[in-house]
PDBQT receptor file of N, H, CA, C and O in Angstrom, charges set to zero:
ATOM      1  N   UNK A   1       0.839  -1.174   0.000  1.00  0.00    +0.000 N 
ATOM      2  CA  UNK A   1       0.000   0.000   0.000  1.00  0.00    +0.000 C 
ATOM      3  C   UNK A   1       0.883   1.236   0.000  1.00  0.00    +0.000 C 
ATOM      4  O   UNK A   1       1.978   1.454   0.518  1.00  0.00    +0.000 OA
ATOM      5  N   UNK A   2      -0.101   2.130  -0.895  1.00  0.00    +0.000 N 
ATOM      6  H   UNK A   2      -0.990   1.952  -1.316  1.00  0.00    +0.000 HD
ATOM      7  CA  UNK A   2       1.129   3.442  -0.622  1.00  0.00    +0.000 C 
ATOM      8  C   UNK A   2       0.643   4.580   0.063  1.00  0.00    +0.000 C 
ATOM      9  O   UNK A   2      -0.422   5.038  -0.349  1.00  0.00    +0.000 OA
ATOM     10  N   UNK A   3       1.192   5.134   1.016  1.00  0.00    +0.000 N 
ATOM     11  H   UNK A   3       2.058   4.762   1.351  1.00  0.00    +0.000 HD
ATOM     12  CA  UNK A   3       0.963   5.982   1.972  1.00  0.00    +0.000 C 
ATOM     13  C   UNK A   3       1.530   7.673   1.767  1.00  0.00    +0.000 C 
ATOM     14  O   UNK A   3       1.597   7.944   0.568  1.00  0.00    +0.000 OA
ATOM     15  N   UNK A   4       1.901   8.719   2.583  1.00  0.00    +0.000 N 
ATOM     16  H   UNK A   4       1.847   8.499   3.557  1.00  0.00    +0.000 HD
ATOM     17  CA  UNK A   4       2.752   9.591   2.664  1.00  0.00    +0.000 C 
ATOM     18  C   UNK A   4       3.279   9.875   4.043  1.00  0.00    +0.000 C 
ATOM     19  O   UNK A   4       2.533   9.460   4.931  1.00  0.00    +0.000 OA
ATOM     20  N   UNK A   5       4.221  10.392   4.392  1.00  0.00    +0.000 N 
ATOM     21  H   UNK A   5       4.826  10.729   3.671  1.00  0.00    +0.000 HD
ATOM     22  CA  UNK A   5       4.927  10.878   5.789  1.00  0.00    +0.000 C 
ATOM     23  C   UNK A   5       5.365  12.252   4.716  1.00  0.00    +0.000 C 
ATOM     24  O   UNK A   5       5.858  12.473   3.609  1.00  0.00    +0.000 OA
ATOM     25  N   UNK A   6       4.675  13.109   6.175  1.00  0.00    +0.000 N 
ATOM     26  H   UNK A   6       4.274  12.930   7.073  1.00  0.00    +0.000 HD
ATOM     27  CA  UNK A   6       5.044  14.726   5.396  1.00  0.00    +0.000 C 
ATOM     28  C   UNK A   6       5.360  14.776   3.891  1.00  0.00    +0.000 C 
ATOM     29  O   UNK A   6       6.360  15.119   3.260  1.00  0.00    +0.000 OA
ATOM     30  N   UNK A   7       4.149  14.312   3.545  1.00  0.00    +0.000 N 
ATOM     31  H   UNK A   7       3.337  14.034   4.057  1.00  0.00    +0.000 HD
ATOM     32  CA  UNK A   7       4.041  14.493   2.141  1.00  0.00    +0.000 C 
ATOM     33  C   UNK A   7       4.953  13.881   0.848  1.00  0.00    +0.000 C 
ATOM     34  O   UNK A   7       4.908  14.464  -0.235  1.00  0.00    +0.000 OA
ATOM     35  N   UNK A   8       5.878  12.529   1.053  1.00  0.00    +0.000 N 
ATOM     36  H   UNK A   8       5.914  12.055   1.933  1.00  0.00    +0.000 HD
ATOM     37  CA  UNK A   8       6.643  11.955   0.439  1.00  0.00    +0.000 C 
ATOM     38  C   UNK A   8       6.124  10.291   0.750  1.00  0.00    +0.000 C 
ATOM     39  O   UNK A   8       5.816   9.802   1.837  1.00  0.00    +0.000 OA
ATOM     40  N   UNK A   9       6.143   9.844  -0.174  1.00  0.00    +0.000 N 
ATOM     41  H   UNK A   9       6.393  10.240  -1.057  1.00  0.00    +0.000 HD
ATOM     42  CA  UNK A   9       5.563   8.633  -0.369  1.00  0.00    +0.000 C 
ATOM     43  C   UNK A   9       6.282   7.968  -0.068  1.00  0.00    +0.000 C 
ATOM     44  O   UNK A   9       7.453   8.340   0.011  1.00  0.00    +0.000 OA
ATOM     45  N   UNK A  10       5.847   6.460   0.290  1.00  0.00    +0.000 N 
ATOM     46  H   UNK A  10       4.896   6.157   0.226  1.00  0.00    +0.000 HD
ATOM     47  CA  UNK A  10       6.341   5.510   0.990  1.00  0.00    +0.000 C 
ATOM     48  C   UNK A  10       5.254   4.482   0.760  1.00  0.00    +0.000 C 
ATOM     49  O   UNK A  10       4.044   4.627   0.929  1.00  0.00    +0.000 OA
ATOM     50  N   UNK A  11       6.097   3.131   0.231  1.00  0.00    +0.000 N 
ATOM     51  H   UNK A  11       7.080   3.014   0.094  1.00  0.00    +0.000 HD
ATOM     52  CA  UNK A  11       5.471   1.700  -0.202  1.00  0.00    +0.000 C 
ATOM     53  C   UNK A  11       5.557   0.797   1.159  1.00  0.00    +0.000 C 
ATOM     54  O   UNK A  11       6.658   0.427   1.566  1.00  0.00    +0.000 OA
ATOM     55  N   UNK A  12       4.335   0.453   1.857  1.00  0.00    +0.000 N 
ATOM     56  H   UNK A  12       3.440   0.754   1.527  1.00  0.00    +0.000 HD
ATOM     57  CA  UNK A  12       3.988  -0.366   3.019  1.00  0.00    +0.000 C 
ATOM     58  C   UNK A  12       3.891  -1.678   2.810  1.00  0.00    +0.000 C 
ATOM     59  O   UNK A  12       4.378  -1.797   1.686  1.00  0.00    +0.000 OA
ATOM     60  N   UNK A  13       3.483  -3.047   3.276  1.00  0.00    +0.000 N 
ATOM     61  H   UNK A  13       3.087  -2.950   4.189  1.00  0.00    +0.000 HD
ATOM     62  CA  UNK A  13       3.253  -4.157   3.325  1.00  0.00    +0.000 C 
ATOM     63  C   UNK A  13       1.287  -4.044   4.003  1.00  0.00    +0.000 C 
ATOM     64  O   UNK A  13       1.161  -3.627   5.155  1.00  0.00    +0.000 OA
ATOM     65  N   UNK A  14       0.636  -4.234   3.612  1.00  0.00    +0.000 N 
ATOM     66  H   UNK A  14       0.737  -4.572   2.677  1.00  0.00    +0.000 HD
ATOM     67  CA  UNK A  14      -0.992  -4.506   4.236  1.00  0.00    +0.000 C 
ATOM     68  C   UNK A  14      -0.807  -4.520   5.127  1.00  0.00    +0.000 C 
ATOM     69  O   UNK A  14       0.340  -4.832   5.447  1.00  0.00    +0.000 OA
ATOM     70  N   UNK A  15      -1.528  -4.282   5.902  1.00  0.00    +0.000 N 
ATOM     71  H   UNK A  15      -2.459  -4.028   5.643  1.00  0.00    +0.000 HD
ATOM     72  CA  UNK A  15      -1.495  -4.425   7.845  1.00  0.00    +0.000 C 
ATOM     73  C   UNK A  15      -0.706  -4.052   8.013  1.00  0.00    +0.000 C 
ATOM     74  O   UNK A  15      -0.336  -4.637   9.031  1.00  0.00    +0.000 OA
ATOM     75  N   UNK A  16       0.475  -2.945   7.589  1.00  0.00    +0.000 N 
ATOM     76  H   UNK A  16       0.175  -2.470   6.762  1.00  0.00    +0.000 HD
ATOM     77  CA  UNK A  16       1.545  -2.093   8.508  1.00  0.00    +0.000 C 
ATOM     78  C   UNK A  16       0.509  -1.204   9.461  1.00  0.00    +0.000 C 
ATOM     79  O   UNK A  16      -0.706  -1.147   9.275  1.00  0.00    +0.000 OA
ATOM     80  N   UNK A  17       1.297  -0.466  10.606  1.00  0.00    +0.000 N 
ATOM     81  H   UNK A  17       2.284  -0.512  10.757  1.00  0.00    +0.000 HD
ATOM     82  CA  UNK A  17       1.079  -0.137  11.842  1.00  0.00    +0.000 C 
ATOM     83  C   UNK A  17       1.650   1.342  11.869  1.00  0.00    +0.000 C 
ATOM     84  O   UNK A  17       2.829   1.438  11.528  1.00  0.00    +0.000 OA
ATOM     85  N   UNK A  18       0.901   2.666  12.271  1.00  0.00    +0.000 N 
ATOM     86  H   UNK A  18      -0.057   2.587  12.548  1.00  0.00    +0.000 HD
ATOM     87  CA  UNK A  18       1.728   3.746  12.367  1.00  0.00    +0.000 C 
ATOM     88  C   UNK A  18       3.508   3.628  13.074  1.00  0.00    +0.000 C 
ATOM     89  O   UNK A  18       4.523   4.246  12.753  1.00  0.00    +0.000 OA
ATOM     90  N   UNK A  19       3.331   2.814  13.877  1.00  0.00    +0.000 N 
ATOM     91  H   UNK A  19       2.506   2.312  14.138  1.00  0.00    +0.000 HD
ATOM     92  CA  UNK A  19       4.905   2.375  14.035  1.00  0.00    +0.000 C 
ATOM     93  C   UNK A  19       5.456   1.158  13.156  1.00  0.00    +0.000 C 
ATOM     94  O   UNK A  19       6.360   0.478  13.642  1.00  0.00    +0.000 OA
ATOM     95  N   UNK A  20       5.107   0.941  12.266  1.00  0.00    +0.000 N 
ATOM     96  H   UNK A  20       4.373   1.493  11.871  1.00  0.00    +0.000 HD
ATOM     97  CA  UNK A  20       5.822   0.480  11.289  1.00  0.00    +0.000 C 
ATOM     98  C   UNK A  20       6.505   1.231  10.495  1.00  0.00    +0.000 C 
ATOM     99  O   UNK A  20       7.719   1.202  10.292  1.00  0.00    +0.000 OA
ATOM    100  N   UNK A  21       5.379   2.196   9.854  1.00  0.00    +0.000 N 
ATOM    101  H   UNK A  21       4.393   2.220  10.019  1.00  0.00    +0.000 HD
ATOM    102  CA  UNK A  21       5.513   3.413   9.423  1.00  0.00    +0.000 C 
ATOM    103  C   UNK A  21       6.885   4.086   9.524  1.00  0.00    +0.000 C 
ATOM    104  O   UNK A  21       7.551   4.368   8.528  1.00  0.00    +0.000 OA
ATOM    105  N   UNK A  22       7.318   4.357  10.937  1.00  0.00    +0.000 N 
ATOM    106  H   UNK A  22       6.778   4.128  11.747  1.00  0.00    +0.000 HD
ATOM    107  CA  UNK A  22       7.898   5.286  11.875  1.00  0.00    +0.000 C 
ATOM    108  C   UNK A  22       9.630   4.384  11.266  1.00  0.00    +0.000 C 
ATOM    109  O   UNK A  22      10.621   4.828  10.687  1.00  0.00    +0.000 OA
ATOM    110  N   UNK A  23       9.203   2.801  11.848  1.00  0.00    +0.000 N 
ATOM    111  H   UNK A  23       8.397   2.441  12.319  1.00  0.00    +0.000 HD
ATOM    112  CA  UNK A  23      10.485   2.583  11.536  1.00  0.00    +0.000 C 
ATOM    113  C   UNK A  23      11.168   2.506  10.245  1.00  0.00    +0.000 C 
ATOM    114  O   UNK A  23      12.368   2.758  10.137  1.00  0.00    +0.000 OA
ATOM    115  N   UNK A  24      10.075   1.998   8.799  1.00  0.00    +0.000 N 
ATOM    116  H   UNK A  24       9.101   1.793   8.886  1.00  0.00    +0.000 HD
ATOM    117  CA  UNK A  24      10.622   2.065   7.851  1.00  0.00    +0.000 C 
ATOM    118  C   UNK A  24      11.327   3.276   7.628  1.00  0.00    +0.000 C 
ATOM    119  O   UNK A  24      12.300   3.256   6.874  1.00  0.00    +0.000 OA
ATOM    120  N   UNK A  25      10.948   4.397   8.215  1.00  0.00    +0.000 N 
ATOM    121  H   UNK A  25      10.157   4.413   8.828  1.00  0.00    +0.000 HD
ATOM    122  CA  UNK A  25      11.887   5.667   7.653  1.00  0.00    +0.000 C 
ATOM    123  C   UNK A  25      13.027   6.077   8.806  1.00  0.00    +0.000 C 
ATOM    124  O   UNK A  25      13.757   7.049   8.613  1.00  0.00    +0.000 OA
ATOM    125  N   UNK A  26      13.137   5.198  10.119  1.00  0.00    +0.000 N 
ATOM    126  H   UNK A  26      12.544   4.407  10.275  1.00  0.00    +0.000 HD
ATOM    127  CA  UNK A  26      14.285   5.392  10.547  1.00  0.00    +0.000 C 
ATOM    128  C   UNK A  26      13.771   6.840  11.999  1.00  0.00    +0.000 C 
ATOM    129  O   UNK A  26      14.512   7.348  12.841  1.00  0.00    +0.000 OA
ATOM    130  N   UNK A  27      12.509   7.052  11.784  1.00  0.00    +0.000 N 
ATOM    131  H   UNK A  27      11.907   6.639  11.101  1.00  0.00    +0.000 HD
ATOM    132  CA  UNK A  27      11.932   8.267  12.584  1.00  0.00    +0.000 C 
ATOM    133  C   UNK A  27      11.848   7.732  13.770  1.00  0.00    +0.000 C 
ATOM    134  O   UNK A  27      11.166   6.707  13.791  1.00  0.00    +0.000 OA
ATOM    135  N   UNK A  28      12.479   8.193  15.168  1.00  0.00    +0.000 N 
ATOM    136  H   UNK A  28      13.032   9.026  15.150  1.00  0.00    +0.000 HD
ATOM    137  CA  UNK A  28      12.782   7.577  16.448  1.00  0.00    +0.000 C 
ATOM    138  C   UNK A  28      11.402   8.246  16.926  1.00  0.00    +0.000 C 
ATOM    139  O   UNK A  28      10.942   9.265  16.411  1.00  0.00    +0.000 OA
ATOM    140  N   UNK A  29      10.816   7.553  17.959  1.00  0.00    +0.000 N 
ATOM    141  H   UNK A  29      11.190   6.725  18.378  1.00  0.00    +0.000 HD
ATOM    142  CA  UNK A  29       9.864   7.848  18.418  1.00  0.00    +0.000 C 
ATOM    143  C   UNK A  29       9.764   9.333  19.957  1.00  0.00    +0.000 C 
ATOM    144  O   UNK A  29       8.793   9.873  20.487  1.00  0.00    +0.000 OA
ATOM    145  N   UNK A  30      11.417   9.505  20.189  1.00  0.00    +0.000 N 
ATOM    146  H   UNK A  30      12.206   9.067  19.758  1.00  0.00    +0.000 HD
ATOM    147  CA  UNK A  30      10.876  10.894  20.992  1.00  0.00    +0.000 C 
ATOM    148  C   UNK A  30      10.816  12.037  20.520  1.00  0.00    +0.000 C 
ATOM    149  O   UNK A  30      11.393  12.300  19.465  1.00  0.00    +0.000 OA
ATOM    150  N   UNK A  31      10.095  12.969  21.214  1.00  0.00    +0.000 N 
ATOM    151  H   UNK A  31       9.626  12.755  22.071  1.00  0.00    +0.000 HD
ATOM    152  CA  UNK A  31      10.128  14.146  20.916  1.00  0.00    +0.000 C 
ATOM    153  C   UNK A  31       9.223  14.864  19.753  1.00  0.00    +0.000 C 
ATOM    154  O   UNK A  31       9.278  16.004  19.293  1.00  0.00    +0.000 OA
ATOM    155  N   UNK A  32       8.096  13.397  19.363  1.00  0.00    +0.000 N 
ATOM    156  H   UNK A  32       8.051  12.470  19.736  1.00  0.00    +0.000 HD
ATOM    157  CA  UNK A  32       7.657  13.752  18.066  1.00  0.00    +0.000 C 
ATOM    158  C   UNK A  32       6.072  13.737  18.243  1.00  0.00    +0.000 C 
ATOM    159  O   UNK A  32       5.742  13.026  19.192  1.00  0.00    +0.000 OA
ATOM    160  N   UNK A  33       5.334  14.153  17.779  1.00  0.00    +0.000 N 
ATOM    161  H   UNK A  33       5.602  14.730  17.008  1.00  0.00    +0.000 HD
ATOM    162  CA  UNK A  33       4.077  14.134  17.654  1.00  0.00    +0.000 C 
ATOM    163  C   UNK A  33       3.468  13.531  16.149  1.00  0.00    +0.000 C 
ATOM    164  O   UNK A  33       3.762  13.890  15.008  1.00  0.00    +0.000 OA
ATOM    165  N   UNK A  34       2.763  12.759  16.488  1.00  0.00    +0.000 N 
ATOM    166  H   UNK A  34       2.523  12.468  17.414  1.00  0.00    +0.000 HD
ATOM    167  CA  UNK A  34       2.153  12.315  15.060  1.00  0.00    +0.000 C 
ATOM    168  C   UNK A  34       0.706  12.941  14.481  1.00  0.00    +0.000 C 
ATOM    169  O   UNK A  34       0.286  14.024  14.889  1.00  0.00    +0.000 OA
ATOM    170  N   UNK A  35       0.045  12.197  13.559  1.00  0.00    +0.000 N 
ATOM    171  H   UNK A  35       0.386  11.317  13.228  1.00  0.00    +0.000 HD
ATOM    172  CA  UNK A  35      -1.442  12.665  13.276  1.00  0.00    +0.000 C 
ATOM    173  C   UNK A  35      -1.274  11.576  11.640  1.00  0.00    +0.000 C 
ATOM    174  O   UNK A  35      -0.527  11.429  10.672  1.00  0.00    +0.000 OA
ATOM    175  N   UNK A  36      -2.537  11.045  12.233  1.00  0.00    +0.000 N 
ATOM    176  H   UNK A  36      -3.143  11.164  13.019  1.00  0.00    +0.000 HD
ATOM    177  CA  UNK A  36      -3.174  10.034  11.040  1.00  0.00    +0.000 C 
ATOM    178  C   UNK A  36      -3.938  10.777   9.915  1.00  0.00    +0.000 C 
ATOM    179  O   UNK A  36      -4.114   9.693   9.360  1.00  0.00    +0.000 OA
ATOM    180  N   UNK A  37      -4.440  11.492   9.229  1.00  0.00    +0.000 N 
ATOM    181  H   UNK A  37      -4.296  12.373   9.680  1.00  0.00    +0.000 HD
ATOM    182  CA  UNK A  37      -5.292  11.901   8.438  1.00  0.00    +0.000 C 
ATOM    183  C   UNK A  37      -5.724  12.914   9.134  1.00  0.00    +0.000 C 
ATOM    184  O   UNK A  37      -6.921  12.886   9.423  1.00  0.00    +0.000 OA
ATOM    185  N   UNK A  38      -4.953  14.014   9.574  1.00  0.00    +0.000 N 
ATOM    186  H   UNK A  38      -3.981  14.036   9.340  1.00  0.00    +0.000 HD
ATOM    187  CA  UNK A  38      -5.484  14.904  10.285  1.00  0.00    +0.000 C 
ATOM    188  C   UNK A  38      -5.592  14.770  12.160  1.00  0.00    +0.000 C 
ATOM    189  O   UNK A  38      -5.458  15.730  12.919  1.00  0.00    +0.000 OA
ATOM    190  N   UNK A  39      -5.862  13.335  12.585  1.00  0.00    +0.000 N 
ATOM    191  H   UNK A  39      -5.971  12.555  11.968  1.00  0.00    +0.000 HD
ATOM    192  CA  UNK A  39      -6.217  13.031  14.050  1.00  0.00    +0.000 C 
ATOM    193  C   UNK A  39      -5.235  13.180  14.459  1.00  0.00    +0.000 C 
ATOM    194  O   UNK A  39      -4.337  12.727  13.750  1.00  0.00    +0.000 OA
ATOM    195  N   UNK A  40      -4.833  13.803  15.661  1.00  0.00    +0.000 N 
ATOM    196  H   UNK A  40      -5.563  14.172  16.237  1.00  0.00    +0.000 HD
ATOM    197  CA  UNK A  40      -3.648  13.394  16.598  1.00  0.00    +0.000 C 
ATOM    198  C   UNK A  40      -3.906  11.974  16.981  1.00  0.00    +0.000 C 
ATOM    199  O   UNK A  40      -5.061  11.610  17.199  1.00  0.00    +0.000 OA
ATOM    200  N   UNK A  41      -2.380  10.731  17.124  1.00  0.00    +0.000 N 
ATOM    201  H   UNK A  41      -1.441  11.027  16.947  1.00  0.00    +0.000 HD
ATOM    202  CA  UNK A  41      -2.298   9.634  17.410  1.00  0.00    +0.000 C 
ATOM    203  C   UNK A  41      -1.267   9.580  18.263  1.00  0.00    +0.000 C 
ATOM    204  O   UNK A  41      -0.091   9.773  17.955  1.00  0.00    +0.000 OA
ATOM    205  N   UNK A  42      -1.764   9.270  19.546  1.00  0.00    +0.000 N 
ATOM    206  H   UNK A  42      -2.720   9.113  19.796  1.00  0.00    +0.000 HD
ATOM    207  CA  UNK A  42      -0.459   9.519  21.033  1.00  0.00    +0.000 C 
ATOM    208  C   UNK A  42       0.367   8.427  20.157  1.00  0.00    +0.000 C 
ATOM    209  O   UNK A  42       0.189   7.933  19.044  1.00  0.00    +0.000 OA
ATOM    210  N   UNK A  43       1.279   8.289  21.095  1.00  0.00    +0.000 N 
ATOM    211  H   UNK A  43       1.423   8.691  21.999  1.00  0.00    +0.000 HD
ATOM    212  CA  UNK A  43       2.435   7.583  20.976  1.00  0.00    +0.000 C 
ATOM    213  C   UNK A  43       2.265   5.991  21.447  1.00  0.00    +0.000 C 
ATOM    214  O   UNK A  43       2.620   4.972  20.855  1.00  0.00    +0.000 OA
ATOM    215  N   UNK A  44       1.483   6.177  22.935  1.00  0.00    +0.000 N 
ATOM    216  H   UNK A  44       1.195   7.005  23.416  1.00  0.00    +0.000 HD
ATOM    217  CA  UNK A  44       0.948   4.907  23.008  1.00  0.00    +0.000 C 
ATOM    218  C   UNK A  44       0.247   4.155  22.014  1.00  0.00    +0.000 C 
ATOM    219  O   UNK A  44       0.460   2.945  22.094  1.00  0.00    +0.000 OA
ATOM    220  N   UNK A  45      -0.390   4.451  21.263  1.00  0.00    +0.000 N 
ATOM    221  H   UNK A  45      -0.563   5.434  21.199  1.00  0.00    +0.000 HD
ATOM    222  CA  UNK A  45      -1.356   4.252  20.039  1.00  0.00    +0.000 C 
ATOM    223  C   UNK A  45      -0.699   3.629  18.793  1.00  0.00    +0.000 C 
ATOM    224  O   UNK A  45      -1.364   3.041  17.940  1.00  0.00    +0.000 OA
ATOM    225  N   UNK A  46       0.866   3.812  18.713  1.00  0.00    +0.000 N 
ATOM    226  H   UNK A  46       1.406   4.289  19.406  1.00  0.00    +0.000 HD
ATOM    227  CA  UNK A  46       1.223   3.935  17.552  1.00  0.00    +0.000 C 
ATOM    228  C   UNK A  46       1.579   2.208  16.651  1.00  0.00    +0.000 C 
ATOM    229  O   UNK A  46       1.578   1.870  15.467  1.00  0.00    +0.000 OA
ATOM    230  N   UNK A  47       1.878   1.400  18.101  1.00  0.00    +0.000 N 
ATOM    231  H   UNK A  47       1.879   1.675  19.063  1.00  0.00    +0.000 HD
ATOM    232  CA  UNK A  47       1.981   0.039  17.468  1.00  0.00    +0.000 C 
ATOM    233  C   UNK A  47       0.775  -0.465  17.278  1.00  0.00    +0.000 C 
ATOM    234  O   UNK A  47       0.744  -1.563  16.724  1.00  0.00    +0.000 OA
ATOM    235  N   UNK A  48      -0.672   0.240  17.711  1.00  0.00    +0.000 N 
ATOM    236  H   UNK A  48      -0.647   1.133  18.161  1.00  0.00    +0.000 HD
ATOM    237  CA  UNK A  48      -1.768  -0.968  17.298  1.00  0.00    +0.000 C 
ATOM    238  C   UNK A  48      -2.616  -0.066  16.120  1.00  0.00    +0.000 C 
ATOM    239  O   UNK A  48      -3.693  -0.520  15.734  1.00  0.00    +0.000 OA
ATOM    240  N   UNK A  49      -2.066   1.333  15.510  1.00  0.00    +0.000 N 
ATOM    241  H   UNK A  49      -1.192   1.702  15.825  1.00  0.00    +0.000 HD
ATOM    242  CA  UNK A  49      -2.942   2.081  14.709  1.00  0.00    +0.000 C 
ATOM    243  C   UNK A  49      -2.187   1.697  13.159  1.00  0.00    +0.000 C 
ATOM    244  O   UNK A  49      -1.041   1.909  12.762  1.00  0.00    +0.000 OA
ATOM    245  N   UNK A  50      -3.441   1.004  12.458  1.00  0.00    +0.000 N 
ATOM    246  H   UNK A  50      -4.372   0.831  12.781  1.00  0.00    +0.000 HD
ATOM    247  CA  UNK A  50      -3.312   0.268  10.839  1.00  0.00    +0.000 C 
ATOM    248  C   UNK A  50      -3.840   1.306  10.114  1.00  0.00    +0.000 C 
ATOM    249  O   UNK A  50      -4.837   2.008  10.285  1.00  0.00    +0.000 OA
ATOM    250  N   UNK A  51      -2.977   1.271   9.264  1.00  0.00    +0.000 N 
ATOM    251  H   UNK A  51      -2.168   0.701   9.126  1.00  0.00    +0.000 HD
ATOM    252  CA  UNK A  51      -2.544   2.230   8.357  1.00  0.00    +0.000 C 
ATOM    253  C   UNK A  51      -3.751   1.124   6.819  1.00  0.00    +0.000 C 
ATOM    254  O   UNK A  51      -4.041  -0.066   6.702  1.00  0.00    +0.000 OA
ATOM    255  N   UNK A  52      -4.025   2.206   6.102  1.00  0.00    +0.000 N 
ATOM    256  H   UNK A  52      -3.789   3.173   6.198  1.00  0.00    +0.000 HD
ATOM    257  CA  UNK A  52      -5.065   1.680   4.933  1.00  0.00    +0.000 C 
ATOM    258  C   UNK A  52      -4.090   2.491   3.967  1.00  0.00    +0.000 C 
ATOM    259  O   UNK A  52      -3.428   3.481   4.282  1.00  0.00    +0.000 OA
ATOM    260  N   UNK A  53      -4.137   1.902   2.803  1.00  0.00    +0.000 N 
ATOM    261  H   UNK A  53      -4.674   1.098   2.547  1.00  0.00    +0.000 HD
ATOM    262  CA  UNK A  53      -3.829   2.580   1.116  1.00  0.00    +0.000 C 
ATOM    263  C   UNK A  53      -4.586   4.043   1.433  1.00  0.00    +0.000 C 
ATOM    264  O   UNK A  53      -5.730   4.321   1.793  1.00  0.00    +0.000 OA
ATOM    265  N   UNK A  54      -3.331   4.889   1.109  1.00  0.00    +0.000 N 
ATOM    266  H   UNK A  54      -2.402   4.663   0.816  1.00  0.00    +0.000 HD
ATOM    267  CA  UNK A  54      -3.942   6.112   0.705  1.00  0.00    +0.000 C 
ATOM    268  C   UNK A  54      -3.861   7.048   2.021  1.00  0.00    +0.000 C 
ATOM    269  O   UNK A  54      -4.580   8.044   1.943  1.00  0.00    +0.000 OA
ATOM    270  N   UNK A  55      -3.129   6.913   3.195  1.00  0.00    +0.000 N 
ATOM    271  H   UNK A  55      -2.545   6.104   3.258  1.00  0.00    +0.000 HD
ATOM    272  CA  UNK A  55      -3.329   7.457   4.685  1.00  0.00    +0.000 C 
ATOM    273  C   UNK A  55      -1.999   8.540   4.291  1.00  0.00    +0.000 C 
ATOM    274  O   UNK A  55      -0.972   8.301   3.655  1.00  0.00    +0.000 OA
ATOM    275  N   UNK A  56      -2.439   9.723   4.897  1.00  0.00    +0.000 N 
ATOM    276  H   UNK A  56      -3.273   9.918   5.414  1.00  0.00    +0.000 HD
ATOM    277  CA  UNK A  56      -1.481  10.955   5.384  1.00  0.00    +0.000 C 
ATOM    278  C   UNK A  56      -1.035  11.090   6.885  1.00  0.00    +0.000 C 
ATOM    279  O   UNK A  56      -1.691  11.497   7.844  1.00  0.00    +0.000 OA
ATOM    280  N   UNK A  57       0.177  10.668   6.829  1.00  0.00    +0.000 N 
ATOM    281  H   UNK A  57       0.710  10.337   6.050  1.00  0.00    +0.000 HD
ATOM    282  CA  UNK A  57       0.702  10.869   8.103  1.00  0.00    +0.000 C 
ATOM    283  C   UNK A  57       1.750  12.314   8.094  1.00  0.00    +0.000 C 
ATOM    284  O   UNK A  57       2.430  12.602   7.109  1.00  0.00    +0.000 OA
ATOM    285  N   UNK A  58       1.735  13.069   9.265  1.00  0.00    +0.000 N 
ATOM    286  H   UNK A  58       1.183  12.835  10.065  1.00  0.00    +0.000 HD
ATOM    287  CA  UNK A  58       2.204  13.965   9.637  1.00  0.00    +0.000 C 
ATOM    288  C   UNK A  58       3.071  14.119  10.942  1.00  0.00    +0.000 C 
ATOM    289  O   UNK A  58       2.454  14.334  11.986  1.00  0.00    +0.000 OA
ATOM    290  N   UNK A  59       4.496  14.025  10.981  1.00  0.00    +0.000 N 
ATOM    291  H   UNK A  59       4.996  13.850  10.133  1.00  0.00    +0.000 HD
ATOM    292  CA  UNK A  59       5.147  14.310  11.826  1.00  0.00    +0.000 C 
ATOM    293  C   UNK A  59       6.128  15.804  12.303  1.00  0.00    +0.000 C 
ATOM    294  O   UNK A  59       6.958  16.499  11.717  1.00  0.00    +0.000 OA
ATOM    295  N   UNK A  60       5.730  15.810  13.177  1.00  0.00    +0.000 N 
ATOM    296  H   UNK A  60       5.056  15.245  13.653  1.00  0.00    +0.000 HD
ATOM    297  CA  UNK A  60       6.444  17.269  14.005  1.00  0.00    +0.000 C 
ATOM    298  C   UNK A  60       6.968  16.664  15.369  1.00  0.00    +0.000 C 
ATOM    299  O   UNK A  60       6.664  15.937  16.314  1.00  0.00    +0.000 OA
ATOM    300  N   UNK A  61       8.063  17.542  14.771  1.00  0.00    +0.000 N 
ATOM    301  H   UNK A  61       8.309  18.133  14.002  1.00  0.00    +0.000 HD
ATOM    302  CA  UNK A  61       9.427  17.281  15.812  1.00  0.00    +0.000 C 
ATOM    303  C   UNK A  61       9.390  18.625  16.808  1.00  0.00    +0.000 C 
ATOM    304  O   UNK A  61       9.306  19.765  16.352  1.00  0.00    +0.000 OA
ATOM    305  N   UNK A  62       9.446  18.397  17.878  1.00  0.00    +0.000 N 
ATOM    306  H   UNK A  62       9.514  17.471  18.248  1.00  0.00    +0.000 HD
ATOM    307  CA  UNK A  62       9.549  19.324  19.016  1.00  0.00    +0.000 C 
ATOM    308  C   UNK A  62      10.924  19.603  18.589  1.00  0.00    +0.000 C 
ATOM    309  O   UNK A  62      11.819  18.987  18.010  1.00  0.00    +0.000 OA
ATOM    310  N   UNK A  63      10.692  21.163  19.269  1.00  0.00    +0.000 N 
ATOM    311  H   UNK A  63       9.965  21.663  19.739  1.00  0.00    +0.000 HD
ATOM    312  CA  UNK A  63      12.278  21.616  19.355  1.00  0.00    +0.000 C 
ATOM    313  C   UNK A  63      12.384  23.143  20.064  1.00  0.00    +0.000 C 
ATOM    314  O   UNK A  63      11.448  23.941  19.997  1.00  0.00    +0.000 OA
ATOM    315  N   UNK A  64      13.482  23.399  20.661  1.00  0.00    +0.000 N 
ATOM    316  H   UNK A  64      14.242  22.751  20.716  1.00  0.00    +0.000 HD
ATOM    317  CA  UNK A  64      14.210  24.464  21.421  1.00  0.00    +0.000 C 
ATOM    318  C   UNK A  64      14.720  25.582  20.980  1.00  0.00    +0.000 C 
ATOM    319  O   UNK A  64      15.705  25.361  20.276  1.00  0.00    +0.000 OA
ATOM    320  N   UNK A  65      14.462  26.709  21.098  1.00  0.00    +0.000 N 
ATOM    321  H   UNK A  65      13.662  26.888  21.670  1.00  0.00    +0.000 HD
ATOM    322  CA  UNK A  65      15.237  27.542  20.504  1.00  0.00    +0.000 C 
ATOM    323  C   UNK A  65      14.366  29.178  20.982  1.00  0.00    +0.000 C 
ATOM    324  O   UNK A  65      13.297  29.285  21.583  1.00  0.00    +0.000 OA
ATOM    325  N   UNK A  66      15.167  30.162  20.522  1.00  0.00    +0.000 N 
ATOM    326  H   UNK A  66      16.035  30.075  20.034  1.00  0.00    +0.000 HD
ATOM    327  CA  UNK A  66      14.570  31.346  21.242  1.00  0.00    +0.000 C 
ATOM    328  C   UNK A  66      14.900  32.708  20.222  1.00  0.00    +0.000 C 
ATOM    329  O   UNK A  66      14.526  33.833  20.554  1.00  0.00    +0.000 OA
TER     330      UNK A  66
């Protein structure tokens, strides 16, 4: 299935998992906030939330600065 992460495509296996997702691209899980099609998806959430053909995922990275 083909998906996007911030808008760049990415080829899944059926039944991948927003943390499948996460690892095919190497994206470590702190500090980050996700969102499925718009929803915020905690972090707890992320190994049991299945991803369908066609899903927009969105990641933002916290960060520091002034």
């Amino acid at each position: 299935m083909k998906i996007t992460i911030n808008e760049v495509s990415l080829e899944l296996p059926e039944g991948s998992t927003l943390q499948d997702a996460l690892d095919a691209k190497d994206i470590k899980p702190q500090g980050i906030a996700t969102a499925l099609n718009g929803a915020v998806v905690p972090a707890i959430l992320r190994p049991s939330k299945k991803l369908a053909d066609g899903d927009s995922i969105v990641i933002i990275k916290a960060f520091y600065g002034g």
